[in-house]
VMD Tcl script that draws the C-alpha trace (Angstrom):
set ca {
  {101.08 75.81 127.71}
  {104.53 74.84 128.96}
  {106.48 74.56 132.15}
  {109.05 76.04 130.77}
  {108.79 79.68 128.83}
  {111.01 79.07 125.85}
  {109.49 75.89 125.15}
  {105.74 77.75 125.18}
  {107.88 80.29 122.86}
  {108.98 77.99 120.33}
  {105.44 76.24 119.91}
  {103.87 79.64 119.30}
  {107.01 80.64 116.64}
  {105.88 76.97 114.95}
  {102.43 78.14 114.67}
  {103.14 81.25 113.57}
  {105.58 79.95 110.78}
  {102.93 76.81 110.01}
  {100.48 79.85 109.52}
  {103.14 81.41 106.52}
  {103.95 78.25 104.75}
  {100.42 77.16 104.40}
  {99.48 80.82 103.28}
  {102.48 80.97 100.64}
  {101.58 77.54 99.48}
  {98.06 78.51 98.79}
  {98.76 81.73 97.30}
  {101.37 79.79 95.14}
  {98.82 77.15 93.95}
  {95.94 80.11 92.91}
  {98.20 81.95 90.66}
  {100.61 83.92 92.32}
  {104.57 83.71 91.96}
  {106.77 82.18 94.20}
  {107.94 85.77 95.08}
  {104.73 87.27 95.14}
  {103.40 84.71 97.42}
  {106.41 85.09 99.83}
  {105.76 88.26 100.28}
  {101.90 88.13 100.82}
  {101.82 85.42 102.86}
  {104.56 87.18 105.48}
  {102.14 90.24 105.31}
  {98.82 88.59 105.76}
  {99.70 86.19 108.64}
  {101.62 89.31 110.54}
  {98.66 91.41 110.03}
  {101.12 94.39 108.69}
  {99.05 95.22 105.37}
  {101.89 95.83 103.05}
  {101.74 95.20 99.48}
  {104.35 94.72 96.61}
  {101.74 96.38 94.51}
  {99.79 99.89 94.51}
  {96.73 97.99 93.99}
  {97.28 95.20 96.29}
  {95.50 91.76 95.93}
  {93.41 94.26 93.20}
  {96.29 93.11 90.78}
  {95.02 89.68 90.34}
  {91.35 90.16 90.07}
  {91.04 86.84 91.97}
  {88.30 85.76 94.44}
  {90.18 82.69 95.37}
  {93.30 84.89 96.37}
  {90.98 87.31 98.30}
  {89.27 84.29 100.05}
  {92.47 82.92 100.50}
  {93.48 86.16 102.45}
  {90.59 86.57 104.25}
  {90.95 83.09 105.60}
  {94.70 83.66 106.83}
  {94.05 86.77 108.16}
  {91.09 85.54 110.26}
  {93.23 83.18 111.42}
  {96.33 85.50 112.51}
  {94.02 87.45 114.71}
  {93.11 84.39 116.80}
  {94.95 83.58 120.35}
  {98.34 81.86 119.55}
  {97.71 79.37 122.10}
  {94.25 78.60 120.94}
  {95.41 77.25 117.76}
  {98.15 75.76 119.81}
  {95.34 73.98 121.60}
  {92.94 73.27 119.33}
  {95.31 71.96 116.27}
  {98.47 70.23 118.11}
  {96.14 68.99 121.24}
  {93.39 68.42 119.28}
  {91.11 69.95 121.31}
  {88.82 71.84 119.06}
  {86.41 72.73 121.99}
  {88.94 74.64 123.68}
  {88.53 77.01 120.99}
  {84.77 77.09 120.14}
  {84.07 77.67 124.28}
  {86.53 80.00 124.11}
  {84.43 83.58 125.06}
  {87.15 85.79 123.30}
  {86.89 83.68 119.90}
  {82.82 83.56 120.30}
  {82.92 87.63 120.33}
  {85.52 87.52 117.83}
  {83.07 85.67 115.40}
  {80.00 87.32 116.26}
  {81.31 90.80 115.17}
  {83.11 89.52 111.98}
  {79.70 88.06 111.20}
  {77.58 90.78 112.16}
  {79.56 93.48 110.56}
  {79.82 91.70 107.30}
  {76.32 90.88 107.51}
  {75.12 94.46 107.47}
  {77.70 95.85 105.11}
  {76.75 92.91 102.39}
  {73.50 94.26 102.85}
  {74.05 97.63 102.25}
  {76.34 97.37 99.15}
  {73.28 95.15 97.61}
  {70.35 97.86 98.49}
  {72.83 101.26 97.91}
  {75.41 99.98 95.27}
  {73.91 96.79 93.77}
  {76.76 94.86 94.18}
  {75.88 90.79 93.34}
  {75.24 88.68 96.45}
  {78.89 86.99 96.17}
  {81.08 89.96 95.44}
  {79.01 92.04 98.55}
  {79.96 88.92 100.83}
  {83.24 88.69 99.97}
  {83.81 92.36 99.68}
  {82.47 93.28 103.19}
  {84.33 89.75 104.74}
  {87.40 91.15 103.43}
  {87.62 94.49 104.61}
  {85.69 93.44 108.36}
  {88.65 90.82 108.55}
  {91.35 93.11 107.07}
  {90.32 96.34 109.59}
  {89.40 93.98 112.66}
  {92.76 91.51 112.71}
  {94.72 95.10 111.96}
  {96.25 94.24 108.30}
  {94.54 96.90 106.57}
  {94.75 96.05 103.12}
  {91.89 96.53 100.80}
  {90.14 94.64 98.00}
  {87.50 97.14 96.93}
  {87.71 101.33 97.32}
  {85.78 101.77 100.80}
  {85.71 105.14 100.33}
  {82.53 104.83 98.27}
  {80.73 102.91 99.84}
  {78.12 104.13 102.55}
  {79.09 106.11 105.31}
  {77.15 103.91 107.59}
  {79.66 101.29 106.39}
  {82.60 103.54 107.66}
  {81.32 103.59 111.09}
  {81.01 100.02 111.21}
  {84.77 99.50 110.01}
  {85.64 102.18 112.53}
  {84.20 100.08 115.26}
  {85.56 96.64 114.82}
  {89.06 98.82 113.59}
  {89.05 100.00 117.70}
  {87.86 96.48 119.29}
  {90.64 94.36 116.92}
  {91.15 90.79 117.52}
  {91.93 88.19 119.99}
  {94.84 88.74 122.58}
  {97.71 86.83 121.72}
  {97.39 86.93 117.86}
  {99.79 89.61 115.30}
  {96.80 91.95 115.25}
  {96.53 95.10 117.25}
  {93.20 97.61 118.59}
  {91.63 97.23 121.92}
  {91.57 93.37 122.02}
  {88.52 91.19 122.13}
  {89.19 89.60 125.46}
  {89.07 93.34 126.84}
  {85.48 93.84 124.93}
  {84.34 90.61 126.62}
  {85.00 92.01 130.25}
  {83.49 95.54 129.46}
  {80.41 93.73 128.38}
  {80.35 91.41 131.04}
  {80.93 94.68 133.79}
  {78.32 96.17 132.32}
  {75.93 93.34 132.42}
  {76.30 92.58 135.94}
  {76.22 96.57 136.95}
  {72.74 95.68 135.33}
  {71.83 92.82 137.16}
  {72.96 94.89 140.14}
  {70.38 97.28 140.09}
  {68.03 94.82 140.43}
  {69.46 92.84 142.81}
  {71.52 95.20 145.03}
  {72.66 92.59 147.80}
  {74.40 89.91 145.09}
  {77.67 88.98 144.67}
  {78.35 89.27 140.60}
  {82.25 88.19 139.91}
  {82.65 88.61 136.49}
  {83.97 85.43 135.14}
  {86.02 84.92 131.75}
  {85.68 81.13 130.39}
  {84.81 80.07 134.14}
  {87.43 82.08 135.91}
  {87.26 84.86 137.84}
  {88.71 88.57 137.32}
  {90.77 90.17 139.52}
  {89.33 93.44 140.68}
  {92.71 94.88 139.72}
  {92.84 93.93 135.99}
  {89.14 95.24 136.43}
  {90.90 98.60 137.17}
  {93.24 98.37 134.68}
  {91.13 97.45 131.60}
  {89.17 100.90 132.56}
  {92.33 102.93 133.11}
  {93.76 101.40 129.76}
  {90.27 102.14 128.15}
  {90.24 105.90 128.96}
  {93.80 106.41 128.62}
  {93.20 105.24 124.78}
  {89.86 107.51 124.60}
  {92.05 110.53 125.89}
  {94.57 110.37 123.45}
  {92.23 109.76 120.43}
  {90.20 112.94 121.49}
  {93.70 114.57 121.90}
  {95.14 113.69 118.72}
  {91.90 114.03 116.62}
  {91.65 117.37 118.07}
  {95.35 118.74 117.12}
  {94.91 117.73 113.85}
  {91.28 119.27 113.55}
  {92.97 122.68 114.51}
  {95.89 121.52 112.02}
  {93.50 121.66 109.34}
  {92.55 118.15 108.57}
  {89.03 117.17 108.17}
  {86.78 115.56 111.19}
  {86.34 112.63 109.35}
  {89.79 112.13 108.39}
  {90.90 113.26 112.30}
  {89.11 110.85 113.74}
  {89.46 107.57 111.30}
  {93.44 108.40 111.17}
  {93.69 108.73 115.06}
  {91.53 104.94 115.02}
  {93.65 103.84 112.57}
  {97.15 104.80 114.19}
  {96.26 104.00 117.97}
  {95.13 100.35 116.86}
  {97.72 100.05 113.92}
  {95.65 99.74 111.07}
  {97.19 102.01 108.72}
  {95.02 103.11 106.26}
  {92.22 105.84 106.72}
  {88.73 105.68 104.65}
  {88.12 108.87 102.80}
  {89.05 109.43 99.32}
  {92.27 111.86 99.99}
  {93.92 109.61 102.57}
  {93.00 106.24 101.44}
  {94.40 102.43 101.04}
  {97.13 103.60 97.87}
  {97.80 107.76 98.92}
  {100.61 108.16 101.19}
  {100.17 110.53 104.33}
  {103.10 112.80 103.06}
  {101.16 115.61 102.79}
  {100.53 116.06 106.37}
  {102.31 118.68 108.85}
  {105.26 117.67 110.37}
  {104.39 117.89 113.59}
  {101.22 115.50 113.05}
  {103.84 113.04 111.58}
  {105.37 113.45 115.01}
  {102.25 112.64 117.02}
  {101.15 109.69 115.26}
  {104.35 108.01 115.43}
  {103.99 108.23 118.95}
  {100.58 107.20 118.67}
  {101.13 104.46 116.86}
  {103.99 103.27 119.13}
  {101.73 103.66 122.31}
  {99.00 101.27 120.63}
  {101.64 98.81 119.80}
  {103.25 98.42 123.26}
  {99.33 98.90 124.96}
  {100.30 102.34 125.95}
  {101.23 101.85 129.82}
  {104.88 100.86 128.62}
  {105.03 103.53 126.97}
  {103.78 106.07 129.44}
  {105.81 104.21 132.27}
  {109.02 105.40 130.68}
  {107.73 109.25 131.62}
  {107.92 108.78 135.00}
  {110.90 109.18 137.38}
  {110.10 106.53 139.58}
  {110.40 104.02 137.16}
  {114.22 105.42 136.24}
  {114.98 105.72 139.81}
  {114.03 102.41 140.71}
  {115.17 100.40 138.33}
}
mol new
graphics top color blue
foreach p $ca { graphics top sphere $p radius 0.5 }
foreach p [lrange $ca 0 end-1] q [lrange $ca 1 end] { graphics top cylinder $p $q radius 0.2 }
display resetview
């Protein structure tokens, strides 16, 4: 963005405080408090979640407030620098090319699509509240906040899966929110479209290319070592708590929700507005660390572990 880092710094700590102010001020304007639209706005646009009520946005029974959040948190789980781009350089294209933001958009739309669908034919929800039910909580598990507007834990389990899914992938690189990352989805797909293409045509050369540049073979190596490393400790820590006692269902949507920093888990006794309290000790233990490896994309965390890195450095 910059020449200098700091500068490229600053510009992305402008965004990112643009992003707040303009999320207060609308909150303010559709009915909330001054306080209670501090607070939201800080927790929407930093993807954390965290309410000042037990009910969260619930409390105000407003669909401009839940549109209002949907919109903010969609756009805290876009690439800094995009909006950098697009908005101060005015060069909207940047961010509609962009193959991240295209995925990004495609799954939010997707996802909601079938879930709307699905609370009209199994709950017979009305065609406005099913839209802006199943945008809210695609945008709320995908950008990582993990706040809710309606009890999930109801609805379909089809719709669980689908919230699972888009809960792993997360949003853009760059952004507040956490999971696997979009850009990282884009070069899995493209991999395994050119292995594809490979088979039939065995003697090509297939780079695979991300918005016209190539990929390393070595961040090819990484994503895949990053991707099983995450797959190895879901399977580990859905297992210990399955011997622990905990559900499968509940293992395997808390491990999601922990490794990718959503918070919440879907089933009725571990939902949005019950704490995890009740859990062993020791499971405490290994989501924390769980939750910290997600954060820092686990290789910083595992680096620590080794003794070259303390010798070395």
């Amino acid at each position: 963005m910059h020449p200098r880092l700091s500068t490229t710094a600053k510009w992305i700590w402008s965004i990112y405080l643009l992003l707040t102010i303009a999320c207060g001020i609308s909150f303010w304007t559709a009915g909330m408090n001054w306080y209670e639209a501090l607070n939201y706005s800080m927790t929407t646009t930093a993807t954390g979640g965290f309410s000042i009520h037990n009910d969260g946005t619930n409390v105000f029974n407003s669909p401009e407030i839940d549109y209002i959040s949907i919109v903010f948190q969609f756009l805290a789980g876009i690439n800094f620098t995009l909006l950098y781009i697009s908005i101060f350089k005015s060069r909207l294209t940047s961010l509609i090319k962009d193959s991240e933001f295209k995925l990004y958009v495609s799954l939010v739309a997707i996802a909601t699509l079938v879930i709307m669908s699905m609370l009209i034919v199994d709950l017979g929800y009305g065609y406005e509240q099913a839209f802006r039910e199943s945008l809210y909580q695609v945008v709320s598990f995908m950008t990582t906040t993990g706040v809710y507007s309606d009890n999930v834990a109801t609805w379909p389990h089809l719709t669980w899966i689908i919230i699972c899914c888009v809960m792993l992938i997360g949003a853009c690189a760059g952004s507040t929110s956490g999971g696997f990352k979009c850009i990282r989805g884009v070069m899995l797909l493209k991999v395994v479209f050119n292995n594809f293409r490979q088979s039939l045509h065995p003697n090509a050369v297939l780079p695979v290319r991300i918005n016209g540049q190539n990929v390393p073979q070595s961040r090819l190596i990484a994503l895949f070592a990053f991707f099983v490393l995450m797959v190895l400790m879901l399977l580990i820590t859905t297992t210990i708590m399955i011997v622990s006692g905990i559900d499968t269902i509940n293992s395997i949507v808390i491990g999601l929700s922990c490794v990718s920093n959503v918070g919440p888990s879907l089933a009725n006794d571990i939902g949005a507005n019950i704490t995890w309290s009740g859990m062993a000790d020791h499971i405490k233990w290994i989501l924390c660390l769980l939750m910290l490896m997600g954060r820092l994309e686990i290789m910083t965390v595992l680096v620590l572990f080794t003794r070259s890195f303390w010798k070395e450095n």
